[in-house]
C-alpha positions, 0 to 999 in steps of 0.5 A: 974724495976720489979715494973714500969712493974708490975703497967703497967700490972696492969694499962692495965689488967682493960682496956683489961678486960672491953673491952674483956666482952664488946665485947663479950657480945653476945658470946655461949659458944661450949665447947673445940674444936680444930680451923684450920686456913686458913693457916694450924695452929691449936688452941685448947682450950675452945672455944666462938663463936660470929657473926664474930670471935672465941675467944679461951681461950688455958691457963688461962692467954691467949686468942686467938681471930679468924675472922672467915673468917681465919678459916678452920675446927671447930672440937672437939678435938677428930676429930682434926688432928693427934698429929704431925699436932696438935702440929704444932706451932702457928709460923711456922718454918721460922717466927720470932717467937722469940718476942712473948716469950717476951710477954709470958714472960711479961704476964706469971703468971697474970690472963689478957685477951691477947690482939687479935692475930688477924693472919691477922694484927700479922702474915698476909704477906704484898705484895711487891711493886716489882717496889718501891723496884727496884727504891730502888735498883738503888737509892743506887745501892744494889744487895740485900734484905732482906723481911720478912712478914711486912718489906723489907730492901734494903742494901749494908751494912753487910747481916746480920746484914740487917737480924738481923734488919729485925728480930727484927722490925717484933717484933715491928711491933707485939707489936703495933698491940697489942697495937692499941688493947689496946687503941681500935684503928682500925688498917689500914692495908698497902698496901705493905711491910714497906720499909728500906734502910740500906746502909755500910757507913755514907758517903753513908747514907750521900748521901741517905739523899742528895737524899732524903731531899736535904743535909746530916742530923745530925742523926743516921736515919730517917723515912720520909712519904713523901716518906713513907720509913725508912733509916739506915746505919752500925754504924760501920762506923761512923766517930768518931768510926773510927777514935778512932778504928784507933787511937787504932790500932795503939796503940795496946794491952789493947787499941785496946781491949778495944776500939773495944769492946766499938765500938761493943756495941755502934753500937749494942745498937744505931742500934737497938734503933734508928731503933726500934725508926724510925720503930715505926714512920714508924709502927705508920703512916702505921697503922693509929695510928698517921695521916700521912698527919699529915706531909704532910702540916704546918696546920696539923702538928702543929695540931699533938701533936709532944711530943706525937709522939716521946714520944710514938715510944719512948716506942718501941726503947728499944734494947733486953736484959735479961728484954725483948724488946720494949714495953715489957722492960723500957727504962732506957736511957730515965730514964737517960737522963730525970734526968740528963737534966731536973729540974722540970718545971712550971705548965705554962712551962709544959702546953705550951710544951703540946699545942704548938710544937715550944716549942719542935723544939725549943729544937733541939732535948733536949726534947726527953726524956721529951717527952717520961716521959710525955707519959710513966707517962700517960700510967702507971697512966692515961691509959684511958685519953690516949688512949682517947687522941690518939683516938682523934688525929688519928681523926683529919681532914686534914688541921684541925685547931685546937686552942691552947684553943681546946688544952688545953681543950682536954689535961684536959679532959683526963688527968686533969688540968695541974696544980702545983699538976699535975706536982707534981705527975708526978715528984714524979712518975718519982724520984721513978722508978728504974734506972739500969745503967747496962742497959744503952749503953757506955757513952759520947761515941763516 
């Protein structure tokens, strides 16, 4: 596992690197200084000024980019505020800082230029549509909320596990913003807080999507833009984990044991994964990372490369473990089902299911970690085609006809001709990577 992270950091490092000299070409240097922020927090460090920003280097492996319209005071560090003030954290008690010791994780002992901090896209709060939410409230008939500073979850499922989620998707709220900085994409703020619904039971989440898309759906949750919210449920409930755990009630002793263990850590892993997955959708579309009206009409959709939609939230649904989490962490249960499900296919076959998206609904749903491979071999050995590449998705007009000949010239300019090599090097890539099946959640289970 080390190793596939290790080459990504490095792919990443060159990109990051040209793009921070690029950018600050006009930059004068002030020495060390100590920054306040508009909203009371202090940076220090060796401090460059250009027209609009400070960009701040506090270690040798981090650099901390500041608009200058967030901040406060610029002073030498001896004037700065006394050392209980200074030492205030860059995450104030109450936020969720706990994903950022991740990244510093991920980052720790390689000499890369962090990507923006940007306060006002990582850590700026979002208003809350007070009236959507009310509507929210009586479509599930809920009493409670849960908000933090991008996402508000209605639910009449567990509080905390509400809050638990919560937590978590403002983790990956942080690693997309960064990762529009990587691939140099402007970020559109939303105009309100990202909406959940999490309800208690799979009867009730049954009744949101007959409420939302007109009968129940075969799925662990959604993300819908034409309503622009996400919905989940206690997968807890579930009706295959209910009735096993019944069924090992009644048999009682190593049984039960055993199989309310294995529903613990089914529920915890697919709850993650699946809203971390469904979030980034939800993320991707609000930030303008993918076009939402993309969905809005057929023309556009079919112009919207759907193997590189989910192939991309792909790479955030990774629940936390001892490796870190989404974009931080390899997915090892898409590394499984990769290998298992899939032979290697023709060059024909491969270029079809890039530029045609009735290859991918064909598979009602097989070509899912085919989708994620593609896209995690592209940002592992063709980094710069693919920010390219999504570069020229986010500019897509709507209702823009694209050719299946456009298609294709567009996949071979940023990532070469799909061709016999091609599908050769990628497979050889994917055989190499290490699989660790202690990270994988329980099998063939429910």
């Amino acid at each position: 596992m080390t190793q596939p992270r290790g080459r990504r950091i490095c792919l990443f490092v060159v990109t990051l690197v040209i793009a921070w000299v690029s950018c600050n070409a006009q930059a004068e240097s002030l020495g060390k200084k100590r920054i306040q922020r508009t909203d009371g927090t202090w940076i220090t460090g060796e401090v460059e000024e250009t027209p609009t920003e400070y960009i701040v280097r506090v270690t040798r492996s981090a650099t901390v980019t500041i608009p200058k319209n967030q901040v406060k005071a610029v002073l030498p560090v001896e004037e700065a505020e006394s050392p209980a003030v200074a030492e205030k954290s860059e995450h104030p008690e109450g936020t969720d800082g706990f994903a950022d010791a991740e990244i510093e994780k991920l980052l720790e002992g390689t000499d890369i230029v962090r990507p923006v901090s940007d306060l006002e896209l990582e850590e700026g709060e979002l208003p809350l549509n007070e009236e959507s939410v009310e509507e929210m409230k009586a479509i599930i008939g809920a009493a409670g909320i849960v908000t933090t500073k991008h996402v508000v979850v209605v639910y009449t499922g567990p509080e905390q596990a509400a809050k638990d989620i919560a937590r978590r998707l403002e983790a990956v709220w942080r690693w997309n913003i960064r990762f529009m900085r990587i691939i140099n994409l402007p970020v559109r703020l939303p105009e309100y807080k990202l909406e959940l619904y999490y309800v208690d039971s799979r009867e009730e989440f049954d009744a949101l999507c007959t409420n939302v898309e007109g009968g129940p759906m075969n799925a662990l949750g959604f993300f819908t833009p034409v309503t622009n919210r996400s919905h989940f449920y206690n997968m807890m409930s579930e009706r295959a984990v209910k009735a096993r755990l019944e069924y090992a009630r009644k048999v009682g002793g190593a049984v039960r044991t055993r199989e309310e263990n294995l529903a613990k850590l089914w529920a915890e892993y697919q709850t993650l994964e699946v809203t971390q997955h469904e979030l980034g959708h939800h993320i991707h579309f609000a930030i303008g990372l993918f076009p939402r009206f993309a969905f809005m009409d057929i023309v556009s959709l079919q112009a919207k490369p759907t193997w590189l939609v989910e192939g991309t939230t792909m790479q955030f649904e990774i629940p936390p473990s001892a490796e870190g989490g989404s974009f931080g962490a390899f997915n090892h249960e898409r590394l499984h089902q990769f290998r298992r499900y899939y032979p290697k296919p023709s060059p024909d076959f491969l270029k079809l299911f890039l530029v045609d998206n009735q290859v991918w609904y064909s598979g009602g749903g097989y070509f899912y970690p085919m989708g994620w491979a593609l896209v995690y071999y592209m940002r592992e050995k063709k980094p710069a085609g693919l920010a390219q590449y999504y570069r020229i998705i986010a500019a897509r007009d709507p209702g823009e006809e694209i050719s299946y000949s456009q298609r294709e010239r567009e996949i071979e300019e940023c990532f070469g001709k799909i061709n016999q090599e091609w599908v050769d090097e990628w497979w050889d890539f994917m055989s190499k990577l290490e699989l660790k099946r202690s990270l994988l959640p329980p099998e063939n289970y429910p």
